[in-house]
C-alpha positions as CSV (number, residue, x, y, z in Angstrom):
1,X,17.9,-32.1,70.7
2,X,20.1,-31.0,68.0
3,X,19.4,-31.7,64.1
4,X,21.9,-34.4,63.4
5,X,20.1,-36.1,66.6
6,X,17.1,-35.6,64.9
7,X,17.6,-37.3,61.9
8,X,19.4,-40.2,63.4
9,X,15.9,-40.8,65.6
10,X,13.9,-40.6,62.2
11,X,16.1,-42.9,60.9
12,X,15.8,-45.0,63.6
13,X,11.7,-45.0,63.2
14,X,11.9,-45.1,59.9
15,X,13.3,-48.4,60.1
16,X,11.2,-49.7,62.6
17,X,8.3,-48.7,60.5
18,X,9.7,-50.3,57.3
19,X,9.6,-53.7,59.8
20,X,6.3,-53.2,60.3
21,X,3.5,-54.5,58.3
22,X,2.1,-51.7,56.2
23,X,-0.9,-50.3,59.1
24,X,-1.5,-46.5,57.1
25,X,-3.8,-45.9,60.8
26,X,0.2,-45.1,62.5
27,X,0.3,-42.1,60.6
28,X,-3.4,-41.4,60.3
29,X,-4.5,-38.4,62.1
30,X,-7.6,-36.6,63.0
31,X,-8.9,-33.3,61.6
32,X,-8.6,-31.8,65.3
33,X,-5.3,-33.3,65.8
34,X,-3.5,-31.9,62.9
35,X,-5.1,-28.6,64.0
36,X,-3.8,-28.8,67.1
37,X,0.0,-29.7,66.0
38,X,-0.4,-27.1,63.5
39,X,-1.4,-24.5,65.5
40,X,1.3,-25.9,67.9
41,X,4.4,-25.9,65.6
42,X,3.4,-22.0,64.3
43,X,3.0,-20.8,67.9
44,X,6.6,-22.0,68.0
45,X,8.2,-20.2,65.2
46,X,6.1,-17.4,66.1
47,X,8.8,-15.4,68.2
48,X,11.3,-16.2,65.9
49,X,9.7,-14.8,63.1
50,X,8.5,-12.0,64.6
51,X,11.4,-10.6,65.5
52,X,12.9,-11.0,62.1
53,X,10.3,-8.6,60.6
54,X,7.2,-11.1,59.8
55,X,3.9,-10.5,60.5
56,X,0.9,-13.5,61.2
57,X,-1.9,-14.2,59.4
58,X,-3.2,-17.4,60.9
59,X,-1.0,-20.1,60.5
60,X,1.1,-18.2,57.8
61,X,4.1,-15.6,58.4
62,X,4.3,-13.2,55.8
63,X,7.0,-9.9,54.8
64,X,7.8,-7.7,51.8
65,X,11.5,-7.8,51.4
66,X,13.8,-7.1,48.6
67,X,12.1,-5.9,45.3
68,X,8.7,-6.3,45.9
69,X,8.9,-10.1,47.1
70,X,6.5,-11.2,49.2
71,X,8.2,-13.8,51.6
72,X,6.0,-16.7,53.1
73,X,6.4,-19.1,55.8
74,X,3.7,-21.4,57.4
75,X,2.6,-24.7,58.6
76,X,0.7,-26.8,56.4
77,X,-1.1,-30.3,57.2
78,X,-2.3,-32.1,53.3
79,X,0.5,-34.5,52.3
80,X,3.4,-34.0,54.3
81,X,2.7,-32.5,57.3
82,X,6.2,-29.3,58.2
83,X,6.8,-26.3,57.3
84,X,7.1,-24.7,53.8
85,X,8.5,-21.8,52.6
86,X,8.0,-20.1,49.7
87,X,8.4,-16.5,48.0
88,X,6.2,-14.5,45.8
89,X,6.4,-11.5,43.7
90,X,3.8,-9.0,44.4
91,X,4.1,-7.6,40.2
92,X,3.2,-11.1,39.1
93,X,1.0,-10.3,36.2
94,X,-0.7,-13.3,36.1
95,X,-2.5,-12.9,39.7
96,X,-4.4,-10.6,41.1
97,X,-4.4,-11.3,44.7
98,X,-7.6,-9.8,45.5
99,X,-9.6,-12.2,43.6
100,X,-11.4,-14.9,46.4
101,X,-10.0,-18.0,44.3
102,X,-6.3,-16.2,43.8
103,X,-3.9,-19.1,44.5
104,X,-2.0,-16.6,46.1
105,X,-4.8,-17.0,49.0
106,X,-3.8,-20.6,49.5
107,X,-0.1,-19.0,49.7
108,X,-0.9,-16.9,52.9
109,X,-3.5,-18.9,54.6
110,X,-6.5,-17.4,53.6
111,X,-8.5,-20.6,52.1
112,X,-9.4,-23.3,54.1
113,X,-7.1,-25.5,51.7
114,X,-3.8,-25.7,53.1
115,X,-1.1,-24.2,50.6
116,X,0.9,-26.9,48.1
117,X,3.4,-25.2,47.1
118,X,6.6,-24.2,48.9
119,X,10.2,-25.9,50.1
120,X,10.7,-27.3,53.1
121,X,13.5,-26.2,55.9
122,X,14.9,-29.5,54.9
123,X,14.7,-28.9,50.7
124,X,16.7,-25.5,51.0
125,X,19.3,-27.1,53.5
126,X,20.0,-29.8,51.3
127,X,19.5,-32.3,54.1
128,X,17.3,-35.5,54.3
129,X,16.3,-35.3,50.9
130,X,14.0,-32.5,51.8
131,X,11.8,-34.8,53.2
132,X,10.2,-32.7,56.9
133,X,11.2,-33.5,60.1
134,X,7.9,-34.3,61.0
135,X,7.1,-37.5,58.9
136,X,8.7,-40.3,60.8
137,X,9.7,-38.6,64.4
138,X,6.7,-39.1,67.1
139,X,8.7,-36.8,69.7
140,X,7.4,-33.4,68.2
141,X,9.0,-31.0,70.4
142,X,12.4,-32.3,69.7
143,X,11.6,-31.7,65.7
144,X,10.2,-28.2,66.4
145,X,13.3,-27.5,67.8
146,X,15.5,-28.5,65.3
147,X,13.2,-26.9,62.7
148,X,14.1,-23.7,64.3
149,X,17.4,-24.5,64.4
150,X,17.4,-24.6,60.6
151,X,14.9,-21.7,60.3
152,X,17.2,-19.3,61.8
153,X,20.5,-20.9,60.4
154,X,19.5,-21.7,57.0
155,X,16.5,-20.2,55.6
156,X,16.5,-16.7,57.3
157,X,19.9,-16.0,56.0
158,X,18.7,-17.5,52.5
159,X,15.8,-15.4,52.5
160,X,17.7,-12.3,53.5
161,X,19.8,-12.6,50.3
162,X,16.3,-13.1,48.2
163,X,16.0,-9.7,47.0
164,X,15.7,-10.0,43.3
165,X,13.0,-12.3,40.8
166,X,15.8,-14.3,39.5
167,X,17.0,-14.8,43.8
168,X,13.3,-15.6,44.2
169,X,13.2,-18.2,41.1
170,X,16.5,-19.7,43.1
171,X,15.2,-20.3,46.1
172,X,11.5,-22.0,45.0
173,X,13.0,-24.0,42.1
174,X,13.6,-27.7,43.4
175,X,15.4,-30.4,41.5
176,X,13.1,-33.0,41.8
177,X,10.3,-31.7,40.1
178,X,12.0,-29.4,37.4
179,X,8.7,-29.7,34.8
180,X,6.8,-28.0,37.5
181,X,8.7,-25.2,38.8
182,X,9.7,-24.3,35.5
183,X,6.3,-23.8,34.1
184,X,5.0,-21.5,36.8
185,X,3.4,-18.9,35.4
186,X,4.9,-16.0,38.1
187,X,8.6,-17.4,37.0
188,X,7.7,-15.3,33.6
189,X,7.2,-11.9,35.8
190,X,10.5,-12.3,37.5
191,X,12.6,-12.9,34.7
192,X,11.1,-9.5,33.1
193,X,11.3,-7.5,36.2
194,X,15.5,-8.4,36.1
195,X,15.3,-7.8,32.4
196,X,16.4,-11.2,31.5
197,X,14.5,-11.3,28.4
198,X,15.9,-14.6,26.7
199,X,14.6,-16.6,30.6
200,X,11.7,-15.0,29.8
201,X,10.8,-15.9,26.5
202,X,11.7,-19.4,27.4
203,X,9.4,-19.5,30.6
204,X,6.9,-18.1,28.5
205,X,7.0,-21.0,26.0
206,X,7.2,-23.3,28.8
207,X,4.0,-22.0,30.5
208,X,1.7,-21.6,26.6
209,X,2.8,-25.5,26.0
210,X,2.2,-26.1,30.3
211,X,-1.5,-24.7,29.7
212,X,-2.2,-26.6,25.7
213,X,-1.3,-29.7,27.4
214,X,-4.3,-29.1,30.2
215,X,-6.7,-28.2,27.5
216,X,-8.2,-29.4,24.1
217,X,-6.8,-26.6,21.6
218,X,-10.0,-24.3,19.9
219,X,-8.6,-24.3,16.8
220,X,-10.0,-27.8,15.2
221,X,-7.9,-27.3,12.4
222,X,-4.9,-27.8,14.9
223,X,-5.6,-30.9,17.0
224,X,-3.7,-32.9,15.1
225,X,-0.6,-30.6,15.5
226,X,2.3,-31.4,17.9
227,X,2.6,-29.2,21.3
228,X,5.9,-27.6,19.2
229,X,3.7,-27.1,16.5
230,X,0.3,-25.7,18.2
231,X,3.4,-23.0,20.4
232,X,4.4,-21.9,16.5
233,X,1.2,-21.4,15.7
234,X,-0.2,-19.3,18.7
235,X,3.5,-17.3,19.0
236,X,3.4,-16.6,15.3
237,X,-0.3,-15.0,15.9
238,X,0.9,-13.0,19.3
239,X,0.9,-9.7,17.1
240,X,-0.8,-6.9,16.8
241,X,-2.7,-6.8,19.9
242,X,-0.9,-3.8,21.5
243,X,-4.4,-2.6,22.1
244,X,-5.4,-5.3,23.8
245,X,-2.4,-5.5,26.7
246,X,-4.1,-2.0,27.8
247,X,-6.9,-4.3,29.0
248,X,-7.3,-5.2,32.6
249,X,-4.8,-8.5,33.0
250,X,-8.4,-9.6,35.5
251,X,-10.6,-10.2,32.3
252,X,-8.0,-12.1,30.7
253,X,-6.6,-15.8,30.9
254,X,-3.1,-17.0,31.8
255,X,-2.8,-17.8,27.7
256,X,-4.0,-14.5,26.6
257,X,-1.5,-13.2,29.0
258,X,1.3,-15.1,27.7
259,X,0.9,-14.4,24.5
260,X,0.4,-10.2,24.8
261,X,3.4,-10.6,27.0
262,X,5.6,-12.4,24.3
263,X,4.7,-9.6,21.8
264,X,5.6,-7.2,23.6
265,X,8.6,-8.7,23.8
266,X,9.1,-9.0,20.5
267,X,8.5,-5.6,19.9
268,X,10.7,-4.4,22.9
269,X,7.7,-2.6,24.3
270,X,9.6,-1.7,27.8
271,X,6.6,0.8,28.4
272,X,3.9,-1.5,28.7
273,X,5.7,-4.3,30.8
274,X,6.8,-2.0,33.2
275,X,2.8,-0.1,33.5
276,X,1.1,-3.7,33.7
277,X,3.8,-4.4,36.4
278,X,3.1,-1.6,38.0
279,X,-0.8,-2.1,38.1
280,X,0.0,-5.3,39.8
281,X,2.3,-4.2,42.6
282,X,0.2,-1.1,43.5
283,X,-3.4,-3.5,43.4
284,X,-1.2,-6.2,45.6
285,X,1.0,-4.8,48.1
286,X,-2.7,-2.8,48.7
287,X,-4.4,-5.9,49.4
288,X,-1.4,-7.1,51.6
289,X,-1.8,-4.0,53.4
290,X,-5.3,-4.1,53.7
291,X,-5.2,-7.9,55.4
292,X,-3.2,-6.3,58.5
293,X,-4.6,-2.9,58.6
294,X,-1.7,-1.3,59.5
295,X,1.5,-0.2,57.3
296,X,4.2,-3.2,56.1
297,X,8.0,-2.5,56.3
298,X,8.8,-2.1,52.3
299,X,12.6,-3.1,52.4
């Protein structure tokens, strides 16, 4: 069944659900079930995939392409059940991927909690609202096929032009929630990996007023202050800590991060970017190595 035939049918039961009386039980399903169609719709994609340079790691698909990106496509089941895509760079200074609660483990399958992030096949073809497949169509193997059918028309060919951090920021960034793609913290490491310093100064500033707004400021003499005004105050103090960014990035949160990274910056302090970068792409594609025991194609 192609796409377009598809989406007519999930029309079609979309409709007939939106006659029914609200029953939430239709599109309950078990634990073992969602297993099931999980493992199910990744056995599917598998030879796909595979032949297009990806190698498995459960129910995620995972390559290094490009500069360092690490490319990710899986199957996940908590909200809306499809497949996401998603792509990560392996010099993000704000994650080291060894650590057992690294996000990044959620990314490639590694936690028991199914990853949140990601676009799906629908999102970066600009069809059905990005809304999967999946949601309203009971006839899974039709939707599995046109799921591939977009996989290797759509986001392949996307992917293979993802080569760069600012290609990367392209293809993750989705319109309807601009707040939170914006304010992710790995968007910062891309921009200075391209050397787009003014993108980078600004994620930065996105990200310290992203994390004040999740926590109550230490500074009691600044609770009053406005998030504009608390950013002033912490930028204005991010100097004189060159010492400090020769620290291990492990020991250190996402703010201290932030703010070493915007002096830096501000001192054009090329050196230290790059070696902290560095660090991070040697520790990770390590790691990624070490999870397949054998050697990944480094495009």
């Amino acid at each position: 069944m192609s796409i377009l035939s598809v989406l007519e049918q999930q029309k079609l039961n979309k409709e007939a659900v939106d006659n029914l009386e609200m029953d939430f039980a239709l599109f309950m399903r078990s634990k073992r079930e969602e297993k099931m169609l999980c493992t199910k719709t990744s056995q599917a994609i598998a030879p796909f995939l595979l032949q297009k340079g990806f190698l498995k790691k459960r129910d995620c698909y995972i390559r290094i392409h490009g500069d360092k990106l690490l490319q990710i496509i899986g199957v996940r089941t908590i909200g809306q059940f499809g497949i996401y895509t998603y792509v990560y760079p392996l010099y993000d200074l704000f994650c080291d991927m060894i650590r057992p609660k690294s996000y990044t483990h959620n990314l490639i399958g590694l936690n028991n909690t199914p990853m949140l992030y990601g676009r799906s096949p629908e999102a970066i073809a600009g069809i059905n609202e990005g809304v999967s497949m999946f949601v309203f169509q009971l006839h899974f193997d039709d939707v599995i096929h046109a799921e591939i059918e977009l996989l290797h028309d759509v986001v392949f060919p996307r992917l293979e032009k993802c080569r760069s951090g600012c290609d990367a920021v392209s293809y993750n960034y989705d319109s309807r929630w601009p707040s939170e793609s914006h304010c992710l913290a790995h968007n910062i490491s891309m921009y200075l990996r391209d050397q787009e310093i003014e993108k980078s100064v600004q994620s930065i500033k996105a990200y310290i007023t992203h994390v004040l707004s999740d926590m109550e400021y230490s500074n009691p003499d600044s609770r009053n202050l406005t998030s504009d005004e608390k950013l002033h105050e912490l930028l204005n103090k991010a100097c004189n800590v060159e010492n400090q960014f020769e620290q291990d990035f492990s020991a250190l949160n996402s703010l201290d991060i932030s703010l070493l990274l915007y002096d830096a910056i501000q001192r054009d302090n090329r050196r230290l970017i790059d070696m902290k970068m560095q660090e991070a792409t040697d520790k990770n594609v390590a790691y990624i190595k070490s999870l397949f025991h054998t050697q990944i194609h480094m495009a």
